[in-house]
N, C-alpha and C positions, 0 to 999 in steps of 0.2 A: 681227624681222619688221616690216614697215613696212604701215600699215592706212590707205587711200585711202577717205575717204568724201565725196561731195558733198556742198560744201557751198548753201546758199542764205540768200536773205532771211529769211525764215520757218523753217528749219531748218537753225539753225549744227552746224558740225561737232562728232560729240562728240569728247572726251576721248578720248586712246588706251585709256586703263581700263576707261571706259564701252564704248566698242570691241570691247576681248577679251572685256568680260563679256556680251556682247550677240551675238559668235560664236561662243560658249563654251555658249550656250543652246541656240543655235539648231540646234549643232550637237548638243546633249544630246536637242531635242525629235527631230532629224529621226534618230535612233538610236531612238528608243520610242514615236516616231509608230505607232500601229497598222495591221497590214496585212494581209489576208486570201487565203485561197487555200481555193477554193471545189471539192468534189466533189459532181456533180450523180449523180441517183441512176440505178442501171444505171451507170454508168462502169465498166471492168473494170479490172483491176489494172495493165496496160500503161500504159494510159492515166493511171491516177493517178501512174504514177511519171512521167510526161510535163509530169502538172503540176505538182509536186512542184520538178521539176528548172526548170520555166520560170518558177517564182516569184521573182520580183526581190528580194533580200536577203534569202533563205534563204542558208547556206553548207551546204559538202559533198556529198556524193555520197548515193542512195538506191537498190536495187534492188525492181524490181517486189515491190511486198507477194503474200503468198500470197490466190489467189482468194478475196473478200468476208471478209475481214478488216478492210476500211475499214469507218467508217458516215458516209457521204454528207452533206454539209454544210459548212456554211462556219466554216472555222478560221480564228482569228486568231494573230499572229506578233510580234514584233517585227526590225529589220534586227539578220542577223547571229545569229539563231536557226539551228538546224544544221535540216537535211530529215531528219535520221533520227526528233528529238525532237518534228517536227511530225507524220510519220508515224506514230508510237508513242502519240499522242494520240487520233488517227485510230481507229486498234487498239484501244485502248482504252473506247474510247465503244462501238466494236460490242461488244464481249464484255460490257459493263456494258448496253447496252441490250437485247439479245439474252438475256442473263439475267432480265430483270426482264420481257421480254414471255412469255418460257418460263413464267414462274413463274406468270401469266393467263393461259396456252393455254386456250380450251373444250378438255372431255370430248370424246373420241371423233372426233377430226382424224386425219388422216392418216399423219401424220409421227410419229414415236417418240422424235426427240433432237432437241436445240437444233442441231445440225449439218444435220441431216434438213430442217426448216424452215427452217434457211438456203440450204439449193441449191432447195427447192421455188420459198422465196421470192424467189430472181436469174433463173428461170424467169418467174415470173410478172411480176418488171421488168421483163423484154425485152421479153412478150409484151404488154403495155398501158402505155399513156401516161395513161388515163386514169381517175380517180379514182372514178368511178360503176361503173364494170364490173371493177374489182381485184379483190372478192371474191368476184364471178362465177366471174372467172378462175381463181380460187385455189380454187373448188368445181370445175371441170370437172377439174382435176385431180386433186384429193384422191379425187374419186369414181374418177375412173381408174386411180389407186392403189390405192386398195381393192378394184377387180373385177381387178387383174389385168391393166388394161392398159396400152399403150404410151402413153407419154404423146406421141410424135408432137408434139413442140414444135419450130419450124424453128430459135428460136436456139441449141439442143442442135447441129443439125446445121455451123452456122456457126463455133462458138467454137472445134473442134478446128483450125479450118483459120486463124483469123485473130488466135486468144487474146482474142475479142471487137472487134474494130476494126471499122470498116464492110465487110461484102463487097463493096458497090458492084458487085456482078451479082446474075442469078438465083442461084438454088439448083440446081446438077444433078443428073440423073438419076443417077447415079456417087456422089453426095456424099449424097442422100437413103440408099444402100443401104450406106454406108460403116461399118465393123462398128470401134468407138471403145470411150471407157470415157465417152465424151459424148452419142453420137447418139442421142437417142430414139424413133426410127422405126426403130432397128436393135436393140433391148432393149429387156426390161419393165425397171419399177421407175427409181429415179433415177439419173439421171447420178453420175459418181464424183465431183464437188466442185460447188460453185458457179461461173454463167459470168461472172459480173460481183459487182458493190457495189450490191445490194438496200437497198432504205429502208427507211425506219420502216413506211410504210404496207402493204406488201409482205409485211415480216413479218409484221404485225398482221393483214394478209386473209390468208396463210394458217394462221394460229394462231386463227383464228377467218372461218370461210370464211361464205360466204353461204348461207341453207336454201335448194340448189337440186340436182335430179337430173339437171342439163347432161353429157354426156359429150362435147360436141361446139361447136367455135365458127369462124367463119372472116369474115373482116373484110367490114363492110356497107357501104364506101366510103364513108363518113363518116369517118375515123379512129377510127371501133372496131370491133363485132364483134356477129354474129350470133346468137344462142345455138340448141343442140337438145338434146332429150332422145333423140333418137333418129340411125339413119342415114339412113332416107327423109328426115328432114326438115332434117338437114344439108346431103343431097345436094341439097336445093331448095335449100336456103341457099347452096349454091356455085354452082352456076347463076345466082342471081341475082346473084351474084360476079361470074362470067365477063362477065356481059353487061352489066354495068357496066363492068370493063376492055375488053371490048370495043369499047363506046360512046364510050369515051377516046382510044381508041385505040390502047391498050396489048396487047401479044403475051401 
């Protein structure tokens, strides 16, 4: 092998030894240079194997993991790490973190198994972005599960049809009444798995919900939500819904 290096005034050429040992490095760092591949939280399982598979010097192949078996976060890799052993890391951290928040559940929650709190808490991903009203969230429903009622969550209705991807439409009339082991407006009690890869805080609100007797929520055009304890005063709260989309311009 013949090794070409410019030379100059200031920078004579090296030694072919110096050479190999100096491509020999370079080529040792850029094998263990560290490299990341990020699960944001709510991503479902589709989706992780998406990114999984698009991470640049990962090898092999991976199949969709089973719903919220991930835990959402940024892994690191080295090139030439396989996607099954990134995956299986992935797996890992949720069953270790999911145990240790079980084990600080408050008294008298909702949910009855570490499984139970995992599908409440990929419901309550979906339903908020946002960190001030997650526990909120995670009380309208726990209350709804204890009286008995539907939890009426839309992204229950969405994930049998998409496996969680974006719908990118409305929701229809057909789709709301659609009778699943997912849809919560067509069944009491909870869905039969998780819709997505819940996060820490997700679990943690609902393993520990907020002191609130909300039965009721629907988005204040802010990017979050309304609260009620009641129906009259839900049904004010969507009205003023409407007439915000309205206002928008929106159907």
């Amino acid at each position: 092998m013949r090794v070409h290096l410019q030379a100059s005034a200031r920078h004579p050429p090296l030694p072919v030894s110096k050479s190999l040992q100096y491509l020999c490095r370079a080529h040792v760092l850029r094998k263990t240079l560290q490299r990341f591949v990020t699960i944001p939280e709510g991503l479902p399982a589709v989706m992780v194997k998406d990114r999984l598979m698009a991470a640049d010097g990962l090898v092999g192949t991976v199949e969709a993991p089973i719903e919220g078996t991930v835990l959402p976060d940024s892994y690191s890799f080295q090139r030439g790490d396989t996607r099954k052993s990134v995956l299986d890391r992935m797996q890992r951290a949720m069953l270790k973190y999911l145990a240790r928040a079980w084990e600080n559940r408050k008294p008298g929650i909702a949910v009855s198994t570490p499984r139970e709190a995992l599908i409440l808490a990929s419901i309550v991903e979906k339903e908020t972005g946002k960190p001030n009203e997650r526990r909120t969230v995670a009380a309208v429903y726990s209350n709804r599960l204890k009286r008995g009622m539907m939890l009426q969550a839309d992204p229950t209705i969405i994930y049998p049809i998409t496996k969680g991807r974006p719908l990118g439409r409305r929701i229809l009339r057909s789709e709301v009444q659609a009778v699943n082991g997912y849809n919560t407006y067509a069944m009491t009690g909870l869905p039969a798995g998780p819709i997505a890869n819940p996060g820490r805080a997700s679990i943690d609100a609902v393993l520990d919900p907020a002191p609130s007797s909300a039965l009721y929520f629907v988005a204040d055009g802010t990017g979050g939500h309304a609260f009620a304890d009641t129906l009259e005063q839900h049904n004010t709260n969507v009205q003023k819904w409407y007439a915000i989309r309205k206002a928008r311009g929106e159907r």
